[in-house]
Steps between C-alpha positions, in 0.01 A plus 500: 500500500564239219107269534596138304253398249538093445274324174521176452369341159344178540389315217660296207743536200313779371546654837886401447511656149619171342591548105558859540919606367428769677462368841241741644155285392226718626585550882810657395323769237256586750757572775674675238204747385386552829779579722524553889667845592633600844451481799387159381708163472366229224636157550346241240480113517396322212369151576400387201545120382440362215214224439360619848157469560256581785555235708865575497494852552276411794757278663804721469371784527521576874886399546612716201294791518511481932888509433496830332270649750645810670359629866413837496525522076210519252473115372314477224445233249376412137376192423437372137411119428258286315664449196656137590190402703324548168715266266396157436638240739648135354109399502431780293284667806601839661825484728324659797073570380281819545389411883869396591668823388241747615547313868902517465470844380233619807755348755774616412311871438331470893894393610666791348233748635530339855891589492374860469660496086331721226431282240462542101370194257590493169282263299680233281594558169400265222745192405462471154612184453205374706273538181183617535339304811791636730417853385107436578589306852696879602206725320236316690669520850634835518198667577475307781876560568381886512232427736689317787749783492209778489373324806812570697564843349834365300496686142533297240647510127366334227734420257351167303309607242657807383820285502367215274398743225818685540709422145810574676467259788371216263760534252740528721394165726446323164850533388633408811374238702165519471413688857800786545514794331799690441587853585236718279280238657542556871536858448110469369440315844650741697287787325146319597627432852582912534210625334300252743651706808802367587663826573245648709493159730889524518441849639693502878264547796478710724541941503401607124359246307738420159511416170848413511647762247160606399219655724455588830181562691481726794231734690316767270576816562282829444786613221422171338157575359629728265695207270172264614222732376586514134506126485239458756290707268510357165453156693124582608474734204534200276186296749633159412582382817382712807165594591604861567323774347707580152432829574652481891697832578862510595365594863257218535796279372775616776202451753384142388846343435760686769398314792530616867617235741459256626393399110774570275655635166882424305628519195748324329780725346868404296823559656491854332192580681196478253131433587447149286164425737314499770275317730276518792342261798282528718218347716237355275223548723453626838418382849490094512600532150787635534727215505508467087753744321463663162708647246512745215809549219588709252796425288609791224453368146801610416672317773323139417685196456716569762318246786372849670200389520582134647741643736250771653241167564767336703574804707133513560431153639847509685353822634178316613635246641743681743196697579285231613225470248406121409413583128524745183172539285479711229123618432508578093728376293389545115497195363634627140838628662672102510846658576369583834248191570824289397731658710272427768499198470801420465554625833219293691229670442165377353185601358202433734236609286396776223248776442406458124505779286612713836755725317401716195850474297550775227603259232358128613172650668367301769695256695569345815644664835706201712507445860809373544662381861764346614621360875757595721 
């Protein structure tokens, strides 16, 4: 049975891909990268416009995006503004201010989630014709940006700074117009926005979670520890980020990370079959504790860089949530390993509090262990 995946883009002309020969701007290089295979239908709307800011987004958004909904399909949508809202109006202030776009973007966030949509946010990139105070106004508000989509569990990609000191994407805008970059330009765009997940959210719901054309993540199975264990083992061998004994035995590994129901283990494997990771979740603590969820991965070195790791957190709080728990804590997370505590938070979670010097790390000695949590 064919399932229809629908995405609209909302956003402006860098949604639209303005000044690229090409015609694909970013949207179209993501789409292109990622893929959709069968039994799986993707239908795309772009709806960017140019010079759009907030506020128009806001009032449009509904009719055009409500017109492409499908009953029955997986409706999804990205949403990418900020960078008109930011420009200097004819009396030189901000065309829509910080307050005024973080309420435009919050509606029209708590809209799409009522309709049911999965939503993605991609954070604006930098206008470089706006000089210097247009680049601080979207620096200073994007955190915040981050925030009201952690609060509603929408991941969000930040593409504003890395874009402003990108040579490409300057020199490109420069010799153009001033804002739009050209096809090299775009195609830098469109690598921040994958490497910040995009794949992995695109993944179709529902049976096997996917990386379209890349990973998918299924039960463990008891002739899966053999292709876990070697990379299991040089993971807590190496004591930088779990608090497992660096000594632990391949039985007392198979015992503490192959779960029994009803907690759970997967890994993630490639279309030819190969272990790339693993995770596991469980109850966090019994009896009237036993609402909050935890989690445990392990992604094979060799395998990193692939948005394992990112995908295997997203099957674990989907997880949680169908199963009725109201949160996801994790209880130590070394401070040191920033890949992780970044991930993290990039998916909603935050850091409650810290036990100094609770980890002994081989090569930075003693540092922090995070509690980390997130709602559901």
């Amino acid at each position: 049975m064919i399932t229809n995946l629908r995405v609209s883009f909302l956003g402006d002309s860098f949604v639209q891909g303005l000044g690229d020969p090409e015609y694909r701007g970013w949207v179209g290089r993501v789409l292109e990268r990622v893929g959709v295979a069968e039994p799986f239908e993707l239908s795309v709307f772009n709806l960017g416009i140019r010079r759009n800011s907030s506020a128009d987004a806001l009032a449009r958004w509904r009719g055009e995006v409500g017109a492409r909904l499908l009953a029955g399909a997986d409706n999804r949508l990205v949403v990418s503004l900020g960078s008109n809202d930011a420009m200097p109006g004819e009396d030189g202030a901000p065309r829509v201010d910080r307050v005024d776009f973080l309420r435009n973007v919050t509606e029209l966030l708590d809209g799409a989630l009522e309709l049911g949509l999965r939503v993605l946010v991609v954070g604006p990139p930098p206008v470089v014709c706006g000089g210097p105070e247009h680049l601080e106004r979207l620096v200073a508000v994007v955190p915040e940006l981050a925030a009201r989509c952690a609060e509603r569990g929408v991941p969000f990609v930040d593409v504003t700074g890395a874009l402003a000191e990108d040579e490409v994407w300057v020199g490109e805008a420069t010799a153009a117009d001033g804002a739009h970059p050209g096809a090299a330009g775009y195609a830098r765009l469109a690598e921040l926005v994958l490497a910040g997940g995009f794949a992995e959210w695109l993944r179709p719901a529902g049976g096997d979670e996917r990386v379209p054309g890349r990973v998918v993540i299924r039960e463990a199975r008891a002739e899966d520890w053999p292709a876990v264990w070697p990379f299991f083992q040089r993971i807590v061998a190496a004591g930088e980020t779990f608090t497992y004994p660096t000594d632990l035995t391949e039985e007392q590994g198979r015992e503490w990370w192959m779960l029994p129901a009803p907690n759970r283990t997967v890994v993630a494997v490639d279309e030819d079959g190969t272990v790339l990771g693993t995770a596991k979740m469980n109850r966090n603590h019994q009896g009237n504790g036993s609402h909050v969820a935890s989690a445990s991965y392990m992604v094979d070195p060799a395998r990193a860089g692939r948005g394992v790791g990112r995908a295997l957190c997203r099957y674990t709080l989907d997880w949680a949530r169908s199963a009725g728990y109201r949160a996801m804590q994790f209880n130590a997370v070394v401070a040191s390993n920033r890949a992780a505590v970044h991930l993290y938070e990039s998916l909603g979670f935050e850091v409650l509090g810290t036990l100094p010097e609770g980890f002994h790390h081989p090569v930075h000695g003693y540092v922090g262990l995070h509690v980390m949590h997130r709602k559901l």
